[in-house]
C-alpha positions in Angstrom: -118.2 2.9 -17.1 -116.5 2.4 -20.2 -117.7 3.3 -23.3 -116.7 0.9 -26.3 -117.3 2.7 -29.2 -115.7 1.2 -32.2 -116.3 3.0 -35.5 -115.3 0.2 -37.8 -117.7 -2.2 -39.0 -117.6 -5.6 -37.3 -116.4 -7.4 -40.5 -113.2 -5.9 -40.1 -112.5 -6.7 -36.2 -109.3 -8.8 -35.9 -110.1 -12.0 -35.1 -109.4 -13.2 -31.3 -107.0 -15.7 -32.7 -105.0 -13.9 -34.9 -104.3 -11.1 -32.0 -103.0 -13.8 -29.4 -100.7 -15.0 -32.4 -100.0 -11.2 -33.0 -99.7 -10.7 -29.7 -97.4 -13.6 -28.8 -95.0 -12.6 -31.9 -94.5 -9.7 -31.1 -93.4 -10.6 -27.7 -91.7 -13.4 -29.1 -89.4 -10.3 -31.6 -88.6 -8.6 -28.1 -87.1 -11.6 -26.4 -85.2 -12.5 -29.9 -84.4 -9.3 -29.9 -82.8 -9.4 -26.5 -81.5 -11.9 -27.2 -79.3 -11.0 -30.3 -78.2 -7.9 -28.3 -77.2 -9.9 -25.3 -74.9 -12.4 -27.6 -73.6 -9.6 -29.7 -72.6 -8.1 -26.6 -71.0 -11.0 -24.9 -69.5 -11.3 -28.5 -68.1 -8.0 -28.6 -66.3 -8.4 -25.2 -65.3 -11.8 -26.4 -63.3 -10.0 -29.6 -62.4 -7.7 -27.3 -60.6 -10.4 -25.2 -58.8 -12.1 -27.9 -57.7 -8.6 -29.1 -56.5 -8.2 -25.3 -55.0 -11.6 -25.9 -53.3 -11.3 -29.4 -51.9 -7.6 -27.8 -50.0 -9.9 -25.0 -48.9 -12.5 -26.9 -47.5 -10.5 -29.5 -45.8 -8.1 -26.4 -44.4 -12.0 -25.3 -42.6 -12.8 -28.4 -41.5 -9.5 -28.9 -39.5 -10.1 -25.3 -38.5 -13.6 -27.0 -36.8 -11.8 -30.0 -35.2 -9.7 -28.3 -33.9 -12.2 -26.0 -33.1 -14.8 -28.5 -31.2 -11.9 -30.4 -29.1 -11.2 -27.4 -28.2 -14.7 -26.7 -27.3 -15.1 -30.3 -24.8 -12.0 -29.8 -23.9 -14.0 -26.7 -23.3 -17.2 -28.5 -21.4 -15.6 -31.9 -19.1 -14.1 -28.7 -18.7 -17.4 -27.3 -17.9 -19.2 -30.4 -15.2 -16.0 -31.3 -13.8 -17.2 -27.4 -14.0 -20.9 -28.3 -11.9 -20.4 -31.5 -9.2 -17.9 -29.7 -8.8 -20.9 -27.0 -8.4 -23.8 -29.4 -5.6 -21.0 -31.4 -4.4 -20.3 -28.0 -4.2 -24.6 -27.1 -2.4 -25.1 -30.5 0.0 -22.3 -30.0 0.8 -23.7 -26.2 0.9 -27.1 -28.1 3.6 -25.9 -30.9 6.1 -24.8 -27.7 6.5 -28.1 -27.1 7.7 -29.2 -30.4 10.2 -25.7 -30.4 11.2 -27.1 -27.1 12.2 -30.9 -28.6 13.7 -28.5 -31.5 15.8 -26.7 -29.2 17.0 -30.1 -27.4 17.5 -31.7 -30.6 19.7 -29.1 -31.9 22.0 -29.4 -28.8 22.0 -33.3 -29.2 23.4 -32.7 -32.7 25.9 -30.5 -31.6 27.4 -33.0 -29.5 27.4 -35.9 -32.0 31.0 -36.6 -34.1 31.7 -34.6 -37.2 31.2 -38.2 -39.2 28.3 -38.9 -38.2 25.1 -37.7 -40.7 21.9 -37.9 -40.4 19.5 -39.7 -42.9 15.7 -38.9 -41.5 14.5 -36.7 -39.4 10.8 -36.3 -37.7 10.2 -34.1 -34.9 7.3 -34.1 -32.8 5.9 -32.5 -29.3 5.6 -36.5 -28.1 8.5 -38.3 -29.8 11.9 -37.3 -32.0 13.0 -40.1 -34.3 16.1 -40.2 -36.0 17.8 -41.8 -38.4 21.7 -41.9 -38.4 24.7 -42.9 -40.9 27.8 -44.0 -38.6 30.8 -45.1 -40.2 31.8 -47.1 -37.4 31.4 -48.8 -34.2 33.6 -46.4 -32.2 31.2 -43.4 -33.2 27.9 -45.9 -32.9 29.3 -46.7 -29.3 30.0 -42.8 -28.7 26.3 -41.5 -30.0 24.8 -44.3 -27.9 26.8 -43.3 -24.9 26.0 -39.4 -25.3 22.1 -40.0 -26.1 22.4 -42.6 -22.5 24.1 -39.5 -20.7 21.7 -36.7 -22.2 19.0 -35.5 -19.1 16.9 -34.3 -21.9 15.4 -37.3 -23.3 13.9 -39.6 -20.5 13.8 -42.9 -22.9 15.3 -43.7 -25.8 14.5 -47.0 -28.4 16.5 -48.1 -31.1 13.9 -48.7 -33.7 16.1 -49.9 -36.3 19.8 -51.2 -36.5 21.1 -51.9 -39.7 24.8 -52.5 -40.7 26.4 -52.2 -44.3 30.2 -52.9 -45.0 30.6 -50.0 -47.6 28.4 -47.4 -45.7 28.4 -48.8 -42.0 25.8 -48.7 -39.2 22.1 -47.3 -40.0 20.5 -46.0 -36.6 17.3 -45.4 -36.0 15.8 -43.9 -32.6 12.9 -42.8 -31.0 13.6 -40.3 -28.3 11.0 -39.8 -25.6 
């Protein structure tokens, strides 16, 4: 049997009402409670994702650095080669003009003591000349001796000009 002794005075008993409502709020504060602890939990493990995350891709572009540094020691190393080769090309480029030096100093060696020169322009691709030659006899030798030269595979006359105080003007491109 149960005994329901209730000291209080009847005014003063909670009305059915009010208790459900009581009742149901406080249930209600449990499963928002749960709930906040729930999301704050999947929201901690989400933070601590992204921390995970932000950890990984800063360990990324530290890799990237320190490959993009290397390259760029690789590329200042390649541009110091680069530069060597085009001093090296224009070196191997200059031998050719010492080489049409060297033949043009033996042509003028061969030419007659009369004959002077007026221009000179020396090149790896082409030697042009300009001549003074008193007269036909040494314009017929010089033109012989350039015809039997082996060093110079063509030869034009550019210019032939002819002056009765001074004589013949000569002017040759040798290939």
């Amino acid at each position: 049997m149960k005994n329901d002794i209730n000291l209080l005075p009847k005014d003063l008993k909670a009305n059915k009402d009010i208790v459900k409502l009581s009742t149901l709020l406080a249930r209600l504060a449990v499963v928002v409670g749960l709930v906040l602890l729930l999301g704050s939990a999947i929201g901690g493990g989400y933070l601590l994702f992204l921390q995970n995350q932000v950890q990984q891709s800063e360990t990324v572009r530290n890799n990237i650095k320190a490959q993009i540094q290397g390259l760029e020691t690789t590329e200042q190393k390649f541009i110091l080669v680069k530069d060597r080769v085009l001093k090296s090309q224009n070196i191997l480029s200059q031998r050719g003009k010492f080489k049409e030096f060297k033949n043009y100093l033996e042509f003028v060696k061969l030419l007659p003591e009369n004959v002077s020169f007026a221009e000179e322009e020396l090149d790896a691709s082409i030697s042009r000349i300009t001549l003074n030659v008193p007269s036909s006899a040494d314009l017929s030798f010089v033109l012989d001796l350039i015809e039997s030269d082996q060093k110079y595979v063509q030869a034009k006359i550019e210019n032939l000009n002819f002056d009765i105080l001074k004589g013949y003007k000569l002017t040759l491109n040798l290939f």
